[in-house]
C-alpha positions, 0 to 999 in steps of 0.5 A: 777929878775933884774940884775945889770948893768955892772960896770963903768970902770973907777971904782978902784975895781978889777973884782974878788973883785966886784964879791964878793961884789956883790955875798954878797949884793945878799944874803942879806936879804930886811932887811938888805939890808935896814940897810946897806942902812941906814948905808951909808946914815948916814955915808954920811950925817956926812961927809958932815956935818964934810966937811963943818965944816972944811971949815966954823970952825966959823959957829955956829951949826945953820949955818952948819945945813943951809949949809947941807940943801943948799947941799943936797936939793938946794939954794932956800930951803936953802934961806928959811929956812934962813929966816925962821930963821931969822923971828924967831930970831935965 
């Protein structure tokens, strides 16, 4: 079985802390391992998704949809969706 890699140092979790974390992800099952996994992914997507209407309040739903897809998978994806749209009338 493979171990994790040591702690990044600049990371704010005390030692003990992080002992325990890991000692309850160890005992995880695969599945629910999954689900946490999912859990935070979902979590995360509605952050951003909440970040960015916090900065752009006048985009329509369209618009923040766009912006994610600029984040999380780059500008170009992101151009053509937006043309894609537009080809499209919306």
């Amino acid at each position: 079985m493979e171990t994790m890699p040591p702690a990044d140092p600049t990371n704010d979790t005390a030692a003990e802390a992080e002992a325990v974390q890991l000692d309850c992800i160890r005992r995880m099952s695969p599945l629910e391992c999954l689900r946490a996994g999912c859990r935070m992914s979902n979590r995360g997507r509605r952050l951003a998704f909440e970040a960015i209407r916090a900065r752009h309040p006048q985009a329509d739903e369209t618009e923040v949809r766009v912006r994610y897809i600029e984040l999380a998978y780059g500008a170009e994806l992101a151009a053509d969706v937006r043309l894609w749209l537009r080809d499209r009338g919306r």
